[in-house]
N, CA, C and O atoms as a GROMACS GRO file, in nm:
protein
  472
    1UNK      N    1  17.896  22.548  -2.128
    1UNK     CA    2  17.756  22.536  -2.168
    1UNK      C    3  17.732  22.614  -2.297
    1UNK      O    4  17.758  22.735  -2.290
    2UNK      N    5  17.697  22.577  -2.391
    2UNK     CA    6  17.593  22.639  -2.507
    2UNK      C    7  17.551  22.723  -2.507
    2UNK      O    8  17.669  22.752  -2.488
    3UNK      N    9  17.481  22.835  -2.508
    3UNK     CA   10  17.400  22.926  -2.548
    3UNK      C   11  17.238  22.896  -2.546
    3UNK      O   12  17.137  22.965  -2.531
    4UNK      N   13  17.261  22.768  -2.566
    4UNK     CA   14  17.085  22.737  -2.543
    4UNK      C   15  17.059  22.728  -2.432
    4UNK      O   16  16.999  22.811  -2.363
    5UNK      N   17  17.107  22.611  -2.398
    5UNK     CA   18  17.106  22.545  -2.295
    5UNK      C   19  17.153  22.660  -2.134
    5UNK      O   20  17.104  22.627  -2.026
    6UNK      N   21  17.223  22.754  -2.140
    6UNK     CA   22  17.229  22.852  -2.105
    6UNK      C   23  17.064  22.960  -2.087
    6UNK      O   24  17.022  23.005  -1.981
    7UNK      N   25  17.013  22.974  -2.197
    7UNK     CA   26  16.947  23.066  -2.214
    7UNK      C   27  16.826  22.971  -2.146
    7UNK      O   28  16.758  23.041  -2.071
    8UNK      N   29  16.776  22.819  -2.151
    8UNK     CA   30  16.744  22.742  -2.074
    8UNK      C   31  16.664  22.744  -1.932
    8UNK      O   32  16.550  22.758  -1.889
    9UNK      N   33  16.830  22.715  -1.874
    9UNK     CA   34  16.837  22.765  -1.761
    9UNK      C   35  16.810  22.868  -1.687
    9UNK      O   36  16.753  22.869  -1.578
   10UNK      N   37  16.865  22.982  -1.766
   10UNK     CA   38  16.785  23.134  -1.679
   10UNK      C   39  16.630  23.139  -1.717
   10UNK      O   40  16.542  23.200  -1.655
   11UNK      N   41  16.617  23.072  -1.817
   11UNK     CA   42  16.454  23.091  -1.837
   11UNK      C   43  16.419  23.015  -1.701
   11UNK      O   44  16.424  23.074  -1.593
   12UNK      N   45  16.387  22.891  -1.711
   12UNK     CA   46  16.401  22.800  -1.570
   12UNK      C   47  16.341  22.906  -1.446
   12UNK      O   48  16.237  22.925  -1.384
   13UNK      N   49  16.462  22.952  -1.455
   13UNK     CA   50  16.513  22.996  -1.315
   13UNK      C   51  16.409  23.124  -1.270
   13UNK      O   52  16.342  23.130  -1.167
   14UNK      N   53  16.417  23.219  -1.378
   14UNK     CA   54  16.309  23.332  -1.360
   14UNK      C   55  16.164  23.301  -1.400
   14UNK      O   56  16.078  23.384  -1.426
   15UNK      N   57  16.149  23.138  -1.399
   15UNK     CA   58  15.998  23.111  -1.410
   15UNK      C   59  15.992  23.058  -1.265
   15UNK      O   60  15.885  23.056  -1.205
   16UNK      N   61  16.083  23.025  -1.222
   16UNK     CA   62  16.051  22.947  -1.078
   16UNK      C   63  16.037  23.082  -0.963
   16UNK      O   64  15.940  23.088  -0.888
   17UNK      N   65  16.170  23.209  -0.962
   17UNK     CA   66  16.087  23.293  -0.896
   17UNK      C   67  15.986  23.378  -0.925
   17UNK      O   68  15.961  23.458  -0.834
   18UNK      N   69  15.902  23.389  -1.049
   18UNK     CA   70  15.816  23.434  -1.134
   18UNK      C   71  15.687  23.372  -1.019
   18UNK      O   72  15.629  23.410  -0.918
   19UNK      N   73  15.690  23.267  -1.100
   19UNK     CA   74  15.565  23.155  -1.019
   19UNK      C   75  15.604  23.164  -0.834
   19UNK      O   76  15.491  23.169  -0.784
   20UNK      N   77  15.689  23.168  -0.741
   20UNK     CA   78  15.694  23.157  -0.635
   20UNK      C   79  15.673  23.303  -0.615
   20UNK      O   80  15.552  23.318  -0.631
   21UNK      N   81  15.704  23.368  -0.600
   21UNK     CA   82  15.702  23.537  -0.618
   21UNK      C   83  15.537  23.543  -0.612
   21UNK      O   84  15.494  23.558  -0.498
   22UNK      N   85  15.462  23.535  -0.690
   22UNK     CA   86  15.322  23.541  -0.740
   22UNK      C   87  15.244  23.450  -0.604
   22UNK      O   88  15.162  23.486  -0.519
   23UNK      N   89  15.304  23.333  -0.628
   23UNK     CA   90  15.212  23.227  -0.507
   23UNK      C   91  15.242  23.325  -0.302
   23UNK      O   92  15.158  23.339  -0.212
   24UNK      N   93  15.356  23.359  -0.304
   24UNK     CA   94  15.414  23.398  -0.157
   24UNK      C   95  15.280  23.519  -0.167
   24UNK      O   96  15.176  23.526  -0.101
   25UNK      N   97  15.333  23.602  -0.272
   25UNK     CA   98  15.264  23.748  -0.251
   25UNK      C   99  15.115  23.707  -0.247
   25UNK      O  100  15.059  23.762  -0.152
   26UNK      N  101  15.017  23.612  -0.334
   26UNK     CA  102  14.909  23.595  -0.311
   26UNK      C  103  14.824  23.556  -0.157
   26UNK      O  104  14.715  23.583  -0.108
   27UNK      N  105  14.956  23.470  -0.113
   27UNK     CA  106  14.951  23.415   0.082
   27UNK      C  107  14.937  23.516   0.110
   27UNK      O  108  14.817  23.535   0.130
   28UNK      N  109  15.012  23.627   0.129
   28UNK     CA  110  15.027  23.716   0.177
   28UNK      C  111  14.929  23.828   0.245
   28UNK      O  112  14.892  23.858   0.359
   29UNK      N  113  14.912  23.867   0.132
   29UNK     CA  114  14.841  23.958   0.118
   29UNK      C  115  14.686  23.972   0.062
   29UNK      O  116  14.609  24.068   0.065
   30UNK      N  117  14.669  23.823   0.004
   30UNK     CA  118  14.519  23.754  -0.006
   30UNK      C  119  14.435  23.774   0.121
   30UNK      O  120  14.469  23.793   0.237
   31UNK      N  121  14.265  23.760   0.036
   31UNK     CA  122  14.168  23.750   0.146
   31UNK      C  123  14.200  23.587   0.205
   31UNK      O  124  14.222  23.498   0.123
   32UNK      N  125  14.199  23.559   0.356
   32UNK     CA  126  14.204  23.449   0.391
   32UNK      C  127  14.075  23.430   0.538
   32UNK      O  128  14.056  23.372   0.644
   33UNK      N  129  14.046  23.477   0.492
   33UNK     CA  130  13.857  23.449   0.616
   33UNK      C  131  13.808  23.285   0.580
   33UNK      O  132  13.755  23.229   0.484
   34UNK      N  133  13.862  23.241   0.721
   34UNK     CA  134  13.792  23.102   0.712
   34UNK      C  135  13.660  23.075   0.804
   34UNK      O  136  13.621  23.169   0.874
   35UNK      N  137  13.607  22.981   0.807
   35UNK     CA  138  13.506  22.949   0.862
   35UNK      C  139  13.413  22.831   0.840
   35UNK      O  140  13.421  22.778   0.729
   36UNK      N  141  13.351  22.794   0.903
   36UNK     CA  142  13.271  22.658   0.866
   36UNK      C  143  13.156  22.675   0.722
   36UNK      O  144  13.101  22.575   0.677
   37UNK      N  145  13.138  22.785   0.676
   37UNK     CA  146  13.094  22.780   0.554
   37UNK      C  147  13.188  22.754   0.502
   37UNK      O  148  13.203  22.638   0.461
   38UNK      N  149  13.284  22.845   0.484
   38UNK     CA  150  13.391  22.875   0.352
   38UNK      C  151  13.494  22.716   0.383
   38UNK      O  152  13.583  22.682   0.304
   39UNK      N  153  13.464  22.647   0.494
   39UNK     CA  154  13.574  22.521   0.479
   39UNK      C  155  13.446  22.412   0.441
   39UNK      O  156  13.487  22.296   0.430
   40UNK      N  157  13.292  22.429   0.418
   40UNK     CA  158  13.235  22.292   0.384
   40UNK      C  159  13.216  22.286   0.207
   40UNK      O  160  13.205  22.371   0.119
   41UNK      N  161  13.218  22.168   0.211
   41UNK     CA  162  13.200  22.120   0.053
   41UNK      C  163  13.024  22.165  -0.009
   41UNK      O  164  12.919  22.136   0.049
   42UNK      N  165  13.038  22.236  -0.135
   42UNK     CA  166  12.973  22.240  -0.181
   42UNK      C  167  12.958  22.200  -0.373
   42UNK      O  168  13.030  22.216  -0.471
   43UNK      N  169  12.830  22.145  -0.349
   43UNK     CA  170  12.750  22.147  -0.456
   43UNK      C  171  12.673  22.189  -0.543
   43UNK      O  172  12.559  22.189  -0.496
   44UNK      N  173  12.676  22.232  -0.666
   44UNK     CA  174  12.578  22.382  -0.746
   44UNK      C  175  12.499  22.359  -0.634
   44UNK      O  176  12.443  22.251  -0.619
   45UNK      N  177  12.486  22.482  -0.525
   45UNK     CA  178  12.389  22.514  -0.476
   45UNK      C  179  12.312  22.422  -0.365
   45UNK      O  180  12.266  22.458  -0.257
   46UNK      N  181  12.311  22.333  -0.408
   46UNK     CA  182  12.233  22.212  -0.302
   46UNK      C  183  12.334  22.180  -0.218
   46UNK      O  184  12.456  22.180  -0.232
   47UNK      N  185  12.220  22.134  -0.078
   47UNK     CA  186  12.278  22.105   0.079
   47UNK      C  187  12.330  21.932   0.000
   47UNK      O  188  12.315  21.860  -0.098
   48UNK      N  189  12.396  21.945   0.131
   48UNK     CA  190  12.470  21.803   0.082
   48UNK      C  191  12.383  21.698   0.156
   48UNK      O  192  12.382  21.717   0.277
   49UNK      N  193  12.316  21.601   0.117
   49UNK     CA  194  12.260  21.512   0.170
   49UNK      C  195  12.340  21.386   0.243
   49UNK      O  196  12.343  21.391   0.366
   50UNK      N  197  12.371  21.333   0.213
   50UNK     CA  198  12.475  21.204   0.267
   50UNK      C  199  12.613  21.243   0.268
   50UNK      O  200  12.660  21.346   0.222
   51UNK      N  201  12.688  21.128   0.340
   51UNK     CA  202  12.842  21.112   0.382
   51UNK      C  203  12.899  21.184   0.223
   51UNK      O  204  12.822  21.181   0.127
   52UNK      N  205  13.021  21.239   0.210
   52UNK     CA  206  13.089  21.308   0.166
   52UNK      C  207  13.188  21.177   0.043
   52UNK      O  208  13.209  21.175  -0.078
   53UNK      N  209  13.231  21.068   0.178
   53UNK     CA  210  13.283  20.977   0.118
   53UNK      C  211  13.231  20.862   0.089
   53UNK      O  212  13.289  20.763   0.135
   54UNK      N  213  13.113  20.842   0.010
   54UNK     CA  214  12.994  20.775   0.013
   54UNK      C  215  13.080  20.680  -0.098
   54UNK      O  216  13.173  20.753  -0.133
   55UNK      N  217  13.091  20.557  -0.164
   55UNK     CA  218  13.123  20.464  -0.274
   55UNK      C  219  13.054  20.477  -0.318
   55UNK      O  220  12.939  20.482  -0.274
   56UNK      N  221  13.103  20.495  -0.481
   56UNK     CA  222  13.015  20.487  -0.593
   56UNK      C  223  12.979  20.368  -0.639
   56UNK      O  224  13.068  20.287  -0.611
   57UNK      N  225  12.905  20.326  -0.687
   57UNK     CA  226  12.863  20.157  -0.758
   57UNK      C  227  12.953  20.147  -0.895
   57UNK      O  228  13.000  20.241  -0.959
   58UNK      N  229  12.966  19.986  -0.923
   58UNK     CA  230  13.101  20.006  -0.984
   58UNK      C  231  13.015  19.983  -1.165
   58UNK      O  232  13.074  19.962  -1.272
   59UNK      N  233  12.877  19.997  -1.144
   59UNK     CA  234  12.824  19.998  -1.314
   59UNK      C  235  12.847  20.115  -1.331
   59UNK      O  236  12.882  20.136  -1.447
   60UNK      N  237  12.843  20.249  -1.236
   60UNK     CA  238  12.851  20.389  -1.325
   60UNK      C  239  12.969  20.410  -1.389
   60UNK      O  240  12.984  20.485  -1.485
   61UNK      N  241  13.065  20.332  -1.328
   61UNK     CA  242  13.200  20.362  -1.427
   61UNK      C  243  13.174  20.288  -1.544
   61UNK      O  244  13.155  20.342  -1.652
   62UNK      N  245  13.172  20.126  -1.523
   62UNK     CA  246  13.142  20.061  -1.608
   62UNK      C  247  13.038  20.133  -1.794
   62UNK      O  248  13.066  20.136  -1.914
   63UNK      N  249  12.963  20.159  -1.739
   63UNK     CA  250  12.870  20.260  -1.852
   63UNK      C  251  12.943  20.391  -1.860
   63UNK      O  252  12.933  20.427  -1.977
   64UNK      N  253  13.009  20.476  -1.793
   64UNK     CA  254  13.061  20.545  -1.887
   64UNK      C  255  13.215  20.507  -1.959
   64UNK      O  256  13.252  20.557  -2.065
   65UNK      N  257  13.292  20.414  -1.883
   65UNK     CA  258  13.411  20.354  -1.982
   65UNK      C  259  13.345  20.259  -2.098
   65UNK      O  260  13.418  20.233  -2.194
   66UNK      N  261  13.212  20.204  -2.096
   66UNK     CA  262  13.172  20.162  -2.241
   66UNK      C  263  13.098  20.252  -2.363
   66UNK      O  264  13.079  20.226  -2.482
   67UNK      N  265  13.056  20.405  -2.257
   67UNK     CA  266  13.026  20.515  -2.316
   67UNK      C  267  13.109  20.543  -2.416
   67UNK      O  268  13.082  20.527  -2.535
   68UNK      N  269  13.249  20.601  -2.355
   68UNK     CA  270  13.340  20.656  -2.432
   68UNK      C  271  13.399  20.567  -2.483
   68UNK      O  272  13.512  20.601  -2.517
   69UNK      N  273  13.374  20.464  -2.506
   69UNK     CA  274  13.493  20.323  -2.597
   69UNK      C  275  13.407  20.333  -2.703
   69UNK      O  276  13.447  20.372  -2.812
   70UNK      N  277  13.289  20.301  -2.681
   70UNK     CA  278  13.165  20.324  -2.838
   70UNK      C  279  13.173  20.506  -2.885
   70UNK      O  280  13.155  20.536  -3.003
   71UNK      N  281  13.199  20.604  -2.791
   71UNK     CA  282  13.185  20.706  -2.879
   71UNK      C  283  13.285  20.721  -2.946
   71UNK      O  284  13.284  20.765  -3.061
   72UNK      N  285  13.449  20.665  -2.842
   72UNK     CA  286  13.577  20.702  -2.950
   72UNK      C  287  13.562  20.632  -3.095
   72UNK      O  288  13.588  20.691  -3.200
   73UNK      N  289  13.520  20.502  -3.088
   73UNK     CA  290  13.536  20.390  -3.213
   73UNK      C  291  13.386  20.450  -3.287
   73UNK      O  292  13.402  20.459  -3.409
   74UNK      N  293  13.284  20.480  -3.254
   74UNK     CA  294  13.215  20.573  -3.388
   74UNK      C  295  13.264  20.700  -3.467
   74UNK      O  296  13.231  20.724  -3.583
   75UNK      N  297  13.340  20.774  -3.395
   75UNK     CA  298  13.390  20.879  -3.445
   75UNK      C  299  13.521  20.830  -3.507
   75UNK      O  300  13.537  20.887  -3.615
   76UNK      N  301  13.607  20.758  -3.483
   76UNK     CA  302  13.682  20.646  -3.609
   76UNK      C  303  13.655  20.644  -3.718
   76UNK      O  304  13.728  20.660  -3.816
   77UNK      N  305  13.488  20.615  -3.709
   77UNK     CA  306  13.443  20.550  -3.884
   77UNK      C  307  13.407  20.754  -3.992
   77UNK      O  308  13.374  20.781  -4.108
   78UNK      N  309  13.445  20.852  -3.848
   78UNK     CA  310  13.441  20.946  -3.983
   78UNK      C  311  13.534  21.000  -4.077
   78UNK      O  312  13.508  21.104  -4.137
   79UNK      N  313  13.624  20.946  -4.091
   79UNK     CA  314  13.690  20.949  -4.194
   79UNK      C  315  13.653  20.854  -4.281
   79UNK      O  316  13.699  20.890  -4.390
   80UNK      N  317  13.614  20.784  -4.290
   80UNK     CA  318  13.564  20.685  -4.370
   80UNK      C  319  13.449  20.742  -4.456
   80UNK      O  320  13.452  20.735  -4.579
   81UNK      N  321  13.320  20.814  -4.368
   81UNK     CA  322  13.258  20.838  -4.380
   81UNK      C  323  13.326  21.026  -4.506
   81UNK      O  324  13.283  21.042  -4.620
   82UNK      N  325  13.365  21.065  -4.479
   82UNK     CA  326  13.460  21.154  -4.549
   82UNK      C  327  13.490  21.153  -4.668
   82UNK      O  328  13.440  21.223  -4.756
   83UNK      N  329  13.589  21.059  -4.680
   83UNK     CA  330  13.676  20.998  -4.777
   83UNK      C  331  13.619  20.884  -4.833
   83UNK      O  332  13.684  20.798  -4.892
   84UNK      N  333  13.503  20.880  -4.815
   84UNK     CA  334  13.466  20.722  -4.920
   84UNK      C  335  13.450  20.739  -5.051
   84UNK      O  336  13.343  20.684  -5.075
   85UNK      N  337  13.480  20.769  -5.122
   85UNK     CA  338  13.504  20.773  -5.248
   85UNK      C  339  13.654  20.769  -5.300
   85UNK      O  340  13.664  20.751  -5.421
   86UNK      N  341  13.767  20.782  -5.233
   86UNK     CA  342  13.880  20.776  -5.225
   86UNK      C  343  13.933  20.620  -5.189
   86UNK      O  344  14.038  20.567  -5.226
   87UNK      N  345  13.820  20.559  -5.102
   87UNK     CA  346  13.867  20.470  -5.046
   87UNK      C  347  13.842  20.371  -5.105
   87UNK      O  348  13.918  20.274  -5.097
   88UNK      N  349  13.734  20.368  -5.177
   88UNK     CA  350  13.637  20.253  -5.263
   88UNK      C  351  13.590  20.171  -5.212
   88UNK      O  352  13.555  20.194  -5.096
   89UNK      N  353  13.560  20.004  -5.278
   89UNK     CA  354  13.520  19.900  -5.212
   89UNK      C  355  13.602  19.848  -5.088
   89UNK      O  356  13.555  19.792  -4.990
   90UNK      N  357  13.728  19.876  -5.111
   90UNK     CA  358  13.861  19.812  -5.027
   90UNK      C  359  13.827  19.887  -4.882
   90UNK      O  360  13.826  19.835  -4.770
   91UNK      N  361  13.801  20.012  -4.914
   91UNK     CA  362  13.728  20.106  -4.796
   91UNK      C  363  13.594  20.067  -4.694
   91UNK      O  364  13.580  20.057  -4.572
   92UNK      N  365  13.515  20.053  -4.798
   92UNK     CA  366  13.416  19.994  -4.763
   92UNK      C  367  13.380  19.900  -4.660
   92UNK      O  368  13.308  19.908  -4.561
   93UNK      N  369  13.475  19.774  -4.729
   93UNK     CA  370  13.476  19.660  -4.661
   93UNK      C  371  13.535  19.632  -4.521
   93UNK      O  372  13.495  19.543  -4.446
   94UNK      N  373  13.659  19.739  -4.489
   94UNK     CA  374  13.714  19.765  -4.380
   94UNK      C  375  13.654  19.830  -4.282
   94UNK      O  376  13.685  19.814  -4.164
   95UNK      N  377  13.539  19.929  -4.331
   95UNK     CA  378  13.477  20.008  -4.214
   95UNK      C  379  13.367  19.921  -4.174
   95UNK      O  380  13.343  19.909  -4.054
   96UNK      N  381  13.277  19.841  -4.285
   96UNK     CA  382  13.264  19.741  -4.214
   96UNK      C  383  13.292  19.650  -4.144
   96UNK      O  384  13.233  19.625  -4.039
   97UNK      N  385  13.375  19.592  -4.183
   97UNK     CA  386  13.458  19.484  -4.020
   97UNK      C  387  13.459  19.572  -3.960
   97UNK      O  388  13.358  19.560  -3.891
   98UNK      N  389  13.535  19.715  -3.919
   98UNK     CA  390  13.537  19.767  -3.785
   98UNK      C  391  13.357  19.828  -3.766
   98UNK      O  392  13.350  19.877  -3.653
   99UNK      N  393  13.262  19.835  -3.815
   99UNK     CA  394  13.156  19.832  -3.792
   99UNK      C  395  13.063  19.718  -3.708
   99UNK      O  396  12.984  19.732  -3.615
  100UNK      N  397  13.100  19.622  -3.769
  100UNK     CA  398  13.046  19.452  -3.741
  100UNK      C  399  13.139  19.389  -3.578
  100UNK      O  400  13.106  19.296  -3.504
  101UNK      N  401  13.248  19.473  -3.568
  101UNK     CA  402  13.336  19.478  -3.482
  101UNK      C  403  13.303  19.510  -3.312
  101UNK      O  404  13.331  19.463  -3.202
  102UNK      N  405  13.225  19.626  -3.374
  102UNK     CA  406  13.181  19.746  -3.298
  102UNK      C  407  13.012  19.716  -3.226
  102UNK      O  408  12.957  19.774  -3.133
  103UNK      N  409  12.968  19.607  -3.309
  103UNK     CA  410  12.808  19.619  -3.310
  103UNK      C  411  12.841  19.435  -3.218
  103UNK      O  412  12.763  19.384  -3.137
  104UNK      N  413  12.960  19.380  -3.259
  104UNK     CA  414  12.968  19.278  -3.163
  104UNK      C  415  12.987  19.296  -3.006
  104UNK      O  416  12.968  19.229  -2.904
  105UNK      N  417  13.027  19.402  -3.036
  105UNK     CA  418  13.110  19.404  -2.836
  105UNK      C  419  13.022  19.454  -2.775
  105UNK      O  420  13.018  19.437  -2.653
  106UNK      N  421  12.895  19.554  -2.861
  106UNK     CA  422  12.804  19.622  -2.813
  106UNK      C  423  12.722  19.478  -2.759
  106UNK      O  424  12.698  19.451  -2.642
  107UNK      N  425  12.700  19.425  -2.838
  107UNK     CA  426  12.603  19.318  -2.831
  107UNK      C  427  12.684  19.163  -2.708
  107UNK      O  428  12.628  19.054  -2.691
  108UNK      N  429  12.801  19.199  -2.653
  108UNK     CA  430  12.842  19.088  -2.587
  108UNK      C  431  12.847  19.171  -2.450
  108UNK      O  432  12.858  19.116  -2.341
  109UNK      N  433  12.835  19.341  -2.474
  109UNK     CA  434  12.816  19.418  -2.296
  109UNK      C  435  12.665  19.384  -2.307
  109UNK      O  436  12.634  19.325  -2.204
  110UNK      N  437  12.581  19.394  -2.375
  110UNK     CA  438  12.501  19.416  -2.310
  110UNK      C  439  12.439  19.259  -2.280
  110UNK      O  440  12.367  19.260  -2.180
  111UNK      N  441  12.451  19.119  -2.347
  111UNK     CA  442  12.438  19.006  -2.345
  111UNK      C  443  12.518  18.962  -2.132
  111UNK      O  444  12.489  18.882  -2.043
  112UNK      N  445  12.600  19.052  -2.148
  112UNK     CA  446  12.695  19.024  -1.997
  112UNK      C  447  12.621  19.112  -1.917
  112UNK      O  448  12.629  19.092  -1.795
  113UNK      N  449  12.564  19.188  -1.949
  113UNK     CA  450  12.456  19.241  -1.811
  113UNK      C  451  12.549  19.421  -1.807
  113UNK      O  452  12.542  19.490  -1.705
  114UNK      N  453  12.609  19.457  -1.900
  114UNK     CA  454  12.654  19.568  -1.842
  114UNK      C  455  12.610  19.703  -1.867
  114UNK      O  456  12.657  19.810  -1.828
  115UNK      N  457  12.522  19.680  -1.930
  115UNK     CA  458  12.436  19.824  -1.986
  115UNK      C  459  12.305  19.787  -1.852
  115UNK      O  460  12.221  19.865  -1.807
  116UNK      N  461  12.320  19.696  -1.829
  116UNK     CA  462  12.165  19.716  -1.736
  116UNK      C  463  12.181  19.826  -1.570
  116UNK      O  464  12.284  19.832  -1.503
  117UNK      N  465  12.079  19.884  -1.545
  117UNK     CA  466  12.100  19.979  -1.466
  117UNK      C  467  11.986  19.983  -1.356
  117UNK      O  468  11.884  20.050  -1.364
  118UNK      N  469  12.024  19.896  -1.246
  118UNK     CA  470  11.912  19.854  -1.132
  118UNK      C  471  11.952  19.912  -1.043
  118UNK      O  472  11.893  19.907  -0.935
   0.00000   0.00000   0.00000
């Protein structure tokens, strides 16, 4: 073996009883008081009203995966927004298509019903 690949390995090795060492002794010798408070689920503060494993409705994902698809692709156009003078007309014209791009899909979720929230 190498020298690296050597030096590697014992690293490895004294991170694994490093980390196990740390986790045993914390079992150990940790506070462990259980009880029906300390085992129920909580919420900042508020009683829990309904079932625990309640289904979520499938628009809240929906609106926030079209959330973050429109916030990643606006924050795209800032480099553009940056560098436009570097970029020129050729610049220009490209952040528009991905602009015109951007203002289509907006306009075909919400034409498909997916921004609506009943």
């Amino acid at each position: 073996m190498t020298d690296r690949v050597l030096n590697l390995v014992i690293f490895a090795g004294v991170l694994c009883v490093v980390a196990g060492g740390a986790a045993a002794v914390g079992s150990l010798f940790g506070p462990a008081r259980r009880g029906k408070t300390k085992e129920s689920p909580y919420e900042c503060g508020s009683p829990i009203l309904n079932e625990t494993r309640k289904k979520f409705d499938v628009r809240f994902f929906m609106l926030a995966m079209i959330f973050i698809l429109f916030d990643i692709e606006t924050v795209l156009l800032i480099p553009y927004a940056v560098q436009y003078e570097r970029f020129g007309v050729a610049g220009l014209v490209i952040a528009g298509i991905f602009f015109l791009g951007l203002v289509e899909s907006l306009i075909y979720a919400w034409k498909k019903g997916a921004l609506d929230w009943k």
